[in-house]
C-alpha positions as a LaTeX table, in Angstrom:
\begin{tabular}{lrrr}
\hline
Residue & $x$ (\AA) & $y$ (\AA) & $z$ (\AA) \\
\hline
Unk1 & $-52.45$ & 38.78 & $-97.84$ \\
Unk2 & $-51.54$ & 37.05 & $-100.86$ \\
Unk3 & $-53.65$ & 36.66 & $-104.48$ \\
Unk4 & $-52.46$ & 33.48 & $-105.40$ \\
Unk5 & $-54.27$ & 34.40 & $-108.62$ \\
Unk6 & $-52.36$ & 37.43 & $-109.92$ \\
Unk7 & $-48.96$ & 36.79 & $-107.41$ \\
Unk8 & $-49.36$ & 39.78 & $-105.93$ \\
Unk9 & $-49.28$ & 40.59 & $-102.24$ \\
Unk10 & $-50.46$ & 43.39 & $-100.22$ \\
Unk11 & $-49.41$ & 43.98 & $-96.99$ \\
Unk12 & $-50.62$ & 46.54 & $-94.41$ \\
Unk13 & $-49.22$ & 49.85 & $-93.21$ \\
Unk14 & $-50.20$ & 51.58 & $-90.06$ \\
Unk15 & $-49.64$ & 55.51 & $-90.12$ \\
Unk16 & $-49.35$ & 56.43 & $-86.21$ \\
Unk17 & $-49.47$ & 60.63 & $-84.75$ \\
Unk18 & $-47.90$ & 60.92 & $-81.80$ \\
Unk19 & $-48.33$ & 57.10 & $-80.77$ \\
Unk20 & $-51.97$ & 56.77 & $-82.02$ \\
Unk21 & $-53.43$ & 55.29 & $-84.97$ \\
Unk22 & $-54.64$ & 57.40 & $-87.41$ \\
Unk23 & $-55.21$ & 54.66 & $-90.43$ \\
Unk24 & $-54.39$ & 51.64 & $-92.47$ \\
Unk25 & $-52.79$ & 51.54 & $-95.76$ \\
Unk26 & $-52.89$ & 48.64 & $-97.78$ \\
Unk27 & $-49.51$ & 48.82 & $-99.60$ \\
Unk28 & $-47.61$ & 45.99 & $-102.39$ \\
Unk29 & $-45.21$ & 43.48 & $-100.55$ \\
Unk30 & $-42.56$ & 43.85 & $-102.77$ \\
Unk31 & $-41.44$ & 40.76 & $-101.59$ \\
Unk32 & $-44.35$ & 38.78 & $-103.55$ \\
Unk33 & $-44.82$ & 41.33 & $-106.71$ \\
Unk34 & $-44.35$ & 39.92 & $-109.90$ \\
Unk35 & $-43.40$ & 42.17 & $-112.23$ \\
Unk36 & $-41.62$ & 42.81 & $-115.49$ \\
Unk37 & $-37.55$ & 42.68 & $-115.24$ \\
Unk38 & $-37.27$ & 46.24 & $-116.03$ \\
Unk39 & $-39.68$ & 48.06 & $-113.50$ \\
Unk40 & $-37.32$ & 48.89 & $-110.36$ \\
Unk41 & $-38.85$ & 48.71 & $-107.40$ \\
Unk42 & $-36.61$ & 50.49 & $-105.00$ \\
Unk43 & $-35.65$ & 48.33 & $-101.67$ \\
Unk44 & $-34.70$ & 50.09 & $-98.38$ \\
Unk45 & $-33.63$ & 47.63 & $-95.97$ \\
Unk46 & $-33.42$ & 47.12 & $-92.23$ \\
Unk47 & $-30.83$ & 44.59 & $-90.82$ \\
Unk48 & $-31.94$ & 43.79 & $-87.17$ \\
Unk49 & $-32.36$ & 40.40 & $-85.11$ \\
Unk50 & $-34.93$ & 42.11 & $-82.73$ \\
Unk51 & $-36.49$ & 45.25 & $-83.89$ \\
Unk52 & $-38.94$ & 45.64 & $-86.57$ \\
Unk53 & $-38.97$ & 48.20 & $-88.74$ \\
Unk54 & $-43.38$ & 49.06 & $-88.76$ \\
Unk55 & $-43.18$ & 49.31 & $-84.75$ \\
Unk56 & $-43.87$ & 52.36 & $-83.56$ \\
Unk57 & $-41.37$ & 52.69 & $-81.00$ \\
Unk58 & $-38.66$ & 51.38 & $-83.21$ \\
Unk59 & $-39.72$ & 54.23 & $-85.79$ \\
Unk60 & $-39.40$ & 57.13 & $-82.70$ \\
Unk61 & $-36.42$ & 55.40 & $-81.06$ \\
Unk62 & $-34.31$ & 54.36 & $-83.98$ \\
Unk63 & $-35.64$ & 56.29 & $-87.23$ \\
Unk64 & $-37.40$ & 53.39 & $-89.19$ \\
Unk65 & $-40.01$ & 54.59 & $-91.00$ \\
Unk66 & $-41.90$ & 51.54 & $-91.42$ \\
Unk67 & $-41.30$ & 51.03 & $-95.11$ \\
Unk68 & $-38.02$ & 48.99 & $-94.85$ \\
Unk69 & $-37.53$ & 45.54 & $-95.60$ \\
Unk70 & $-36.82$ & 43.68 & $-92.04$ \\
Unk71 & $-33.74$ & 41.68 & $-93.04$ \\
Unk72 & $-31.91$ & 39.44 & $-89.88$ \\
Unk73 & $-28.89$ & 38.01 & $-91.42$ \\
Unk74 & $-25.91$ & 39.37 & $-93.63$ \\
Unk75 & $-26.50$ & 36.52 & $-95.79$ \\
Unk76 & $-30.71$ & 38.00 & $-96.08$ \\
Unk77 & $-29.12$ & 41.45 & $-97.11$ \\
Unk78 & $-26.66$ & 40.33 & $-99.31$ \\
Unk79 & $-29.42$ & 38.72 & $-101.05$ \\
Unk80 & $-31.27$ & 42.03 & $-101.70$ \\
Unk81 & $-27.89$ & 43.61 & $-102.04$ \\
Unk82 & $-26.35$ & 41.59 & $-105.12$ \\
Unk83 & $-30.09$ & 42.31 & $-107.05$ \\
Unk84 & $-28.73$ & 45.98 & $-107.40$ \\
Unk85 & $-32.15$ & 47.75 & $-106.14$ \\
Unk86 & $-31.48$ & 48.38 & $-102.61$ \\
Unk87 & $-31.14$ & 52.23 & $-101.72$ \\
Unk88 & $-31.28$ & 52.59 & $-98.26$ \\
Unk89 & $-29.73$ & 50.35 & $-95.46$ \\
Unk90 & $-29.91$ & 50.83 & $-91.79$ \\
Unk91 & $-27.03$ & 48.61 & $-89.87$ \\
Unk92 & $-27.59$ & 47.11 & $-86.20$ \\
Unk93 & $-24.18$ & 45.11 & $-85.64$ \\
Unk94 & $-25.38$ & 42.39 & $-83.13$ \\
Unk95 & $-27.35$ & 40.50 & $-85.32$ \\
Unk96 & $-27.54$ & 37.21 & $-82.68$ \\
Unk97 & $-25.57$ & 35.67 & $-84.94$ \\
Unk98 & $-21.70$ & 34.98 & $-86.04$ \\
Unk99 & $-21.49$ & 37.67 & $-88.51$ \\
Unk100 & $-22.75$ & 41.18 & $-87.63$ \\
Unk101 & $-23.78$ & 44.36 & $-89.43$ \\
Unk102 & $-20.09$ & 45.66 & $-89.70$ \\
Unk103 & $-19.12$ & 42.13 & $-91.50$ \\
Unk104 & $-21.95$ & 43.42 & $-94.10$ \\
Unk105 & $-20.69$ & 46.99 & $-94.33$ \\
Unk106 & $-17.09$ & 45.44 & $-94.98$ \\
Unk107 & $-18.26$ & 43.44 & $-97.61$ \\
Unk108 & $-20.08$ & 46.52 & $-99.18$ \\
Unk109 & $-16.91$ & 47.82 & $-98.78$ \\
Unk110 & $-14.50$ & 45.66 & $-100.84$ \\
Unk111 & $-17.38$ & 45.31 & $-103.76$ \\
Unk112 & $-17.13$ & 49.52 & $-103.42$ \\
Unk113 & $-13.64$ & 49.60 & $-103.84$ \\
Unk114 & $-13.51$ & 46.61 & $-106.76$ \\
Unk115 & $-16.41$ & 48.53 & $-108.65$ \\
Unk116 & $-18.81$ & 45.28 & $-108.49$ \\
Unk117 & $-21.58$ & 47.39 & $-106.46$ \\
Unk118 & $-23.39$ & 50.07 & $-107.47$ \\
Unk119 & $-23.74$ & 53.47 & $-105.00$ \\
Unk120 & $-26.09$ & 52.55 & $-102.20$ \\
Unk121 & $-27.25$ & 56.53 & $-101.62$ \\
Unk122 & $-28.27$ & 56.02 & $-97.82$ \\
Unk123 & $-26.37$ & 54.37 & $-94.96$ \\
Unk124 & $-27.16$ & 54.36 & $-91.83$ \\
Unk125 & $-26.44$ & 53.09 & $-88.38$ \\
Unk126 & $-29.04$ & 51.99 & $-85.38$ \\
Unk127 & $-26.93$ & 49.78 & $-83.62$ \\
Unk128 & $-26.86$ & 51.00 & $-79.63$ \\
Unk129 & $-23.11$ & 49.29 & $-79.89$ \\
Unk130 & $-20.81$ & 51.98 & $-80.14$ \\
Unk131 & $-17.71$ & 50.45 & $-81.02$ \\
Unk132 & $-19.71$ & 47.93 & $-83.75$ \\
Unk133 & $-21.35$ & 51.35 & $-84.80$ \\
Unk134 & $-17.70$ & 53.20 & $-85.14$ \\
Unk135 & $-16.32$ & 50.02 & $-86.84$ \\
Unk136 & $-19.72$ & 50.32 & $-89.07$ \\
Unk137 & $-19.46$ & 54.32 & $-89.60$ \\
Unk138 & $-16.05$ & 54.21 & $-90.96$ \\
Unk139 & $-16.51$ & 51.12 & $-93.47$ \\
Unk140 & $-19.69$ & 53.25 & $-94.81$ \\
Unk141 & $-17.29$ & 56.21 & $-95.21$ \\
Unk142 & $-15.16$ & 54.35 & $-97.17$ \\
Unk143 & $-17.67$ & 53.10 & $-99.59$ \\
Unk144 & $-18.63$ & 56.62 & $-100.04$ \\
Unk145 & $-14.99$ & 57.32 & $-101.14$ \\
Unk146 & $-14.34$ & 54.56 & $-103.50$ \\
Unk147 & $-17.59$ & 55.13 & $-105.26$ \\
Unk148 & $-16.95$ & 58.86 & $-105.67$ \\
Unk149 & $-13.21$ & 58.67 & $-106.49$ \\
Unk150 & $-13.32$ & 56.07 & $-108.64$ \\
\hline
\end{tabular}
């Protein structure tokens, strides 16, 4: 929901034990806060064409945890990406579209290696590809090395 008053959202969480639900949690969209330029407001993200993050079988089968930002495109992530917050990404590579989650994590890549992007601490792959997931693995692991070498 959305308080066109203050510009604040709230959107809401389901906490699930072993596939049942156990309550609701009312939680900020970050998406819709408005808030002063210096609070941070760290932003995991989840790039995936088909699964969403808050599903409980996604969260058993692939490790969401519900409180990721479901991003579908590159261009999405980039978005979130270039506004220096984001400190958590979890790759798919088919993404249904041209570019795919290892074009992102190659582009993460060269910004690592020119010093333009901050350290992302957490990256992660769900893609059920395993070559895209190889491809995305060893771009990640190069990140890591250009941001702690240089």
């Amino acid at each position: 929901m959305y308080d066109h008053e203050t510009g604040n959202g709230m959107i809401g969480s389901r906490v699930y034990e072993d596939g049942i639900l156990v309550r609701d949690i009312a939680v900020p969209d970050r998406r819709l806060l408005i808030t002063h330029p210096l609070v941070f407001y760290p932003i995991k993200l989840w790039l995936d064409d088909e699964r969403n993050p808050e599903d409980p079988i996604t969260q058993q089968k692939f490790g969401s945890n519900g409180d990721e930002i479901w991003v579908k495109t590159v261009e999405e992530a980039k978005k979130y990406i270039l506004q220096g917050k984001v400190v958590s990404i979890s790759f798919d590579h088919d993404l249904g579209t041209e570019l795919t989650g290892y074009d992102l994590a190659k582009w993460i890549e060269e910004r690592a290696f020119d010093k333009s992007l901050k350290l992302i601490p957490i990256m992660r792959v769900h893609s059920q590809n395993v070559i895209g997931a190889k491809n995305i693995l060893t771009s990640i692991s190069k990140c890591y090395e250009y941001w702690t070498n240089n």
